[in-house]
C-alpha positions in Angstrom: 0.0 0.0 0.0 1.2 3.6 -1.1 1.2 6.8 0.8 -1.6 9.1 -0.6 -0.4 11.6 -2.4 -0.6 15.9 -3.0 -3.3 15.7 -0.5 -5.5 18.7 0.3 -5.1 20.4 3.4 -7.7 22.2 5.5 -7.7 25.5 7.2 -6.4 25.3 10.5 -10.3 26.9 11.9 -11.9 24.1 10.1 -9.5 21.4 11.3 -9.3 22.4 14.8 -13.4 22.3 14.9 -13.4 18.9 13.5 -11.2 17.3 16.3 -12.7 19.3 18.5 -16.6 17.6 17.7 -15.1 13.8 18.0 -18.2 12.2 20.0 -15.3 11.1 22.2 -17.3 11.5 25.7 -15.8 14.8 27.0 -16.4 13.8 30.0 -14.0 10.6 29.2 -10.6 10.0 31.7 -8.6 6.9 31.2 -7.8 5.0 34.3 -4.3 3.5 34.0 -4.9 0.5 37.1 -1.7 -1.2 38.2 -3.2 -4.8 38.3 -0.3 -7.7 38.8 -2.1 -11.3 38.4 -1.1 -14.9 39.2 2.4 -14.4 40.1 4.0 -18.0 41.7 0.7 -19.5 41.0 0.4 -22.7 39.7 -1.9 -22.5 36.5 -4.3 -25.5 35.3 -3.7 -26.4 31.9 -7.1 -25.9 30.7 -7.7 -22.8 33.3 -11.0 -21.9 31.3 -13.6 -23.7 33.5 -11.8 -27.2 32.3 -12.4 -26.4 28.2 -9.4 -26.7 26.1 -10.8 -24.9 23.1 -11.4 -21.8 25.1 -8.2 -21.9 26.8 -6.6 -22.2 23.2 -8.5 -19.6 22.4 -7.5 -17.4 25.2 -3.9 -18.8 25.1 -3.3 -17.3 21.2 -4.7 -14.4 21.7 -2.5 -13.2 24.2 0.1 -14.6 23.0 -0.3 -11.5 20.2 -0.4 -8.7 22.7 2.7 -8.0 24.0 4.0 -7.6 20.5 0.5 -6.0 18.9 1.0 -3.3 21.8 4.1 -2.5 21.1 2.8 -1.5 17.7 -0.2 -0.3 18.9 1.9 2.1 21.5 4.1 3.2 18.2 1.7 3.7 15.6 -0.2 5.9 17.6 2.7 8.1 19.3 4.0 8.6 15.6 0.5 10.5 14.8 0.1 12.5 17.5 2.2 15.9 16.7 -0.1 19.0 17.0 -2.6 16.4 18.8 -5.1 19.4 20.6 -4.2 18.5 24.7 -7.1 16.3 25.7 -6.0 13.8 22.5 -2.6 14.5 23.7 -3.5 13.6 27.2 -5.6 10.4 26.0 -2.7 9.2 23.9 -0.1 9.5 27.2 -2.8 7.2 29.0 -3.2 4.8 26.4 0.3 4.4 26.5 0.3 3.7 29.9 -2.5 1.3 29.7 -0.9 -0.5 26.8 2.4 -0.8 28.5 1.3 -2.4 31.6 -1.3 -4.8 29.3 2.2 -6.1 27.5 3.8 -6.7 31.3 0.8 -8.6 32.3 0.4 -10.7 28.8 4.2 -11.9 29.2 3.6 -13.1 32.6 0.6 -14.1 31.3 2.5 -15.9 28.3 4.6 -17.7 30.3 2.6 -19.4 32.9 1.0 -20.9 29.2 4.5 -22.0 28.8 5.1 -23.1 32.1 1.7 -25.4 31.6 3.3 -27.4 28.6 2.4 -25.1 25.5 4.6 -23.8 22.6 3.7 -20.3 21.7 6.4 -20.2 19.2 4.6 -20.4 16.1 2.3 -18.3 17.3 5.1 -15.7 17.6 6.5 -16.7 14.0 2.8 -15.5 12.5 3.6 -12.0 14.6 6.1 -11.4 13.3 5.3 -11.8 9.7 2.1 -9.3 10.4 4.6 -6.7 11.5 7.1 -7.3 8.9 4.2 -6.1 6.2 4.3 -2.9 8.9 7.4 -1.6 8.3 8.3 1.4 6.3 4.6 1.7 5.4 3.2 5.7 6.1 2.6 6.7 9.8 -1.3 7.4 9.0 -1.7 3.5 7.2 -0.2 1.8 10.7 -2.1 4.0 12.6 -5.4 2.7 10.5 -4.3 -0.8 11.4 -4.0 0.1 14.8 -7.3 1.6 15.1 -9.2 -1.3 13.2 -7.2 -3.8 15.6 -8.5 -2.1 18.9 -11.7 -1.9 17.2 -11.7 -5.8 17.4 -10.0 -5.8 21.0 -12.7 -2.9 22.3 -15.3 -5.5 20.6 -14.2 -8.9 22.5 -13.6 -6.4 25.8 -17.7 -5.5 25.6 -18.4 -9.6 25.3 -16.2 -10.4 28.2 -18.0 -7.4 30.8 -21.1 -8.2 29.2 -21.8 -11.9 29.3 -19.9 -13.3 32.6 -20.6 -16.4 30.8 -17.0 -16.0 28.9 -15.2 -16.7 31.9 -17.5 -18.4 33.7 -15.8 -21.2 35.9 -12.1 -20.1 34.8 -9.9 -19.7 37.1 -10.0 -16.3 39.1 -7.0 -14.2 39.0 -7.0 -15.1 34.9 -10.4 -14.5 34.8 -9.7 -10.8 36.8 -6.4 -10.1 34.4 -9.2 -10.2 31.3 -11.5 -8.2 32.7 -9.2 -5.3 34.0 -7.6 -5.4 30.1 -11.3 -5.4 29.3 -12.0 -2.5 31.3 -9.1 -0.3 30.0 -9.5 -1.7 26.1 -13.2 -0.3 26.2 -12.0 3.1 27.9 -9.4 4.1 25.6 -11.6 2.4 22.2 -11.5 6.0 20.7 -7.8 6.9 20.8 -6.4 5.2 18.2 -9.4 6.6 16.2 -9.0 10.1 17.2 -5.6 10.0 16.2 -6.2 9.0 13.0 -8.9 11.6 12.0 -6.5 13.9 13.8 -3.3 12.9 11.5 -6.0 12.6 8.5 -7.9 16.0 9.1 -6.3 17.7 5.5 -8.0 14.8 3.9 -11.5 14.5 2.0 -13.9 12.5 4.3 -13.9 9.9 1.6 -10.4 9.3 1.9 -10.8 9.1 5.3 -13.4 6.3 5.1 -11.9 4.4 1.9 -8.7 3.8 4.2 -10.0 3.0 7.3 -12.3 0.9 5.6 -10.0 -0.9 3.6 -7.7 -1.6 6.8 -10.5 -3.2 8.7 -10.9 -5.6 5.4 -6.9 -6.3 5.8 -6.7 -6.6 9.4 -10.3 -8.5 9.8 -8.7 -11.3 7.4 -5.2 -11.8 8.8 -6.5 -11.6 12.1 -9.0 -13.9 12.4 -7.4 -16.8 9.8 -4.3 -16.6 12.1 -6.3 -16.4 15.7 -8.0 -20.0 14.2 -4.6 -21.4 13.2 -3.1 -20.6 16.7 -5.8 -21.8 18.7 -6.2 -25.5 16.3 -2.1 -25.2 17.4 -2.3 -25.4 20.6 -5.4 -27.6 20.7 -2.8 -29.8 18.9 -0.5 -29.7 21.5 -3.6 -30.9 23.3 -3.8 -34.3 21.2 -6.9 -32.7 19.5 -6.6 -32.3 15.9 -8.5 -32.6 12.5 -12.5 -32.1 12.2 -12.6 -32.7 15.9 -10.9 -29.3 16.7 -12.6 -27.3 13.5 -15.6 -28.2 14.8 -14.5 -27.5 18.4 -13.8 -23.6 17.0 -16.6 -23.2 14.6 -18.5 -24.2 17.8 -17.0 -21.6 20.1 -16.3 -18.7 17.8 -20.2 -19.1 15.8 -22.3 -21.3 18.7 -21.4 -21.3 22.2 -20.4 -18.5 23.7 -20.4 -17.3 20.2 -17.2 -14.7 20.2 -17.8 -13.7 16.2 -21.5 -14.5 16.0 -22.4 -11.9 19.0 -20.3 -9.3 17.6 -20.5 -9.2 13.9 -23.5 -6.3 14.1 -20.9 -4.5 15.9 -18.1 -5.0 13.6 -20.3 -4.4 10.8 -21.4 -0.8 11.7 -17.5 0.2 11.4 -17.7 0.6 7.9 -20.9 3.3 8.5 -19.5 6.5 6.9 -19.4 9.2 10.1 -19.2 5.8 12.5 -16.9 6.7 15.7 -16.5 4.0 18.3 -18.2 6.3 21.3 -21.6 6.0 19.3 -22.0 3.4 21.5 -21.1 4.4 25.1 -20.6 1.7 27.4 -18.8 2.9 30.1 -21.4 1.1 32.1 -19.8 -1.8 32.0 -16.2 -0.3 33.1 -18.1 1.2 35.9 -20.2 -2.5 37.3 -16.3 -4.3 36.6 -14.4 -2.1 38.6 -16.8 -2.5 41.6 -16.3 -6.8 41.3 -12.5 -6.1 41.2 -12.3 -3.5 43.6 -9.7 -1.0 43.7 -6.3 -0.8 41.7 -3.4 1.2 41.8 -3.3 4.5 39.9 
């Protein structure tokens, strides 16, 4: 993908105005909560309520994050010069978040280790996503980023609201989801609002053709390689062929239905003038944070 080109640029009046009318909450303030989980405890194999496709579910996808944040983190800090101060601020907490989400994923990561798995391919189809990353224009990685924590803001709602996701799993896992839960729906606009803010000299088609596009990209590569690590480690598991196919078309489409619950969701990101705070549901931060009680600012 190429760097648009001779691009119009906006008035600095009509730029400022259009950052400034982001239905970004103004009322928003991200948290960053100091949560440390599980450390010296021994973890169950199958830690999700005894169910090895949901812990290989689990399992591969944070076995992406410490990585995916890290490119989260820089995709976004290379679009934020001239950022007006509450984005500015926003983008300083997101880092934050981010960075202690990595810290928690590797520990997280290795008691997955620890329990007999090989993450190792896993990290091999990382770092081939990346690889595409590099040397592409600030604005295009910053359009992956926001597309990705479009899906991770998605998955965050289904975790707070059906309790049924983590139901029976083990609880200081199940309390490391939900604080990254809380945090991922809190700072869903950032990565957003940075991009409109380092696309504002563009025509609102542009705008939409790209981020459009990037969900397209991202949608694909993520989900066939989320499906190939978790039929990985369900190998590693002795379960293999239709047996774990139909064990992951069961989860993802059936029972608790990950992708089937949220595809309206997903869907409405490609609504010209969509924003991820047309849906506020800080709600849900609000009745998690009062079952976890209180965390370190």
């Amino acid at each position: 993908m190429t760097a648009p080109h001779a691009l119009p640029v906006e008035p600095a009046a009509a730029r400022d105005k259009r950052v400034a009318t982001t239905p970004t909450p103004a009322d928003l303030a991200l948290t960053v909560r100091d949560r440390r989980s599980g450390r010296g405890a021994q973890r169950q194999r199958w830690w999700a309520n005894g169910s090895a496709v949901a812990t290989a579910w689990f399992n591969a996808l944070s076995a992406t994050f410490p990585r995916g944040e890290g490119f989260f983190i820089d995709s976004v800090r290379a679009c934020r010069e001239g950022a007006p101060p509450q984005l500015e601020a926003e983008i300083r907490d997101f880092i934050k978040q981010e960075v202690n989400h990595t810290r928690e994923h590797l520990a997280f990561n290795r008691a997955a280790v620890e329990a007999g798995y090989d993450l190792t391919g896993i990290e091999a189809h990382i770092e081939k996503m990346l690889s595409l990353t590099r040397g592409r224009p600030a604005v295009v990685n910053c359009a992956a980023t926001m597309a990705l924590e479009h899906w991770t803001a998605l998955f965050a709602n289904q975790l707070l609201s059906r309790p049924d996701h983590l139901a029976g799993a083990e609880q200081s896992v199940a309390d490391m989801w939900r604080w990254h839960a809380i945090e991922e729906i809190e700072h869903k606009g950032v990565a957003f609002d940075t991009y409109l803010h380092a696309a504002r000299g563009w025509p609102a088609l542009r705008r939409w053709w790209l981020r459009s596009l990037m969900m397209v990209l991202v949608s694909k590569n993520f989900l066939y390689h989320r499906v190939l690590d978790t039929l990985d480690l369900l190998a590693q598991d002795g379960i293999t062929g239709w047996q774990a196919r139909r064990m992951v078309a069961a989860y993802l489409l059936w029972q608790p239905g990950f992708l089937r619950r949220i595809f309206p969701a997903w869907l409405a990101y490609f609504k010209p003038g969509f924003h991820p705070w047309d849906h506020d549901d800080r709600a849900l931060i609000a009745a998690a944070e009062r079952e976890l009680g209180p965390a370190t600012a």
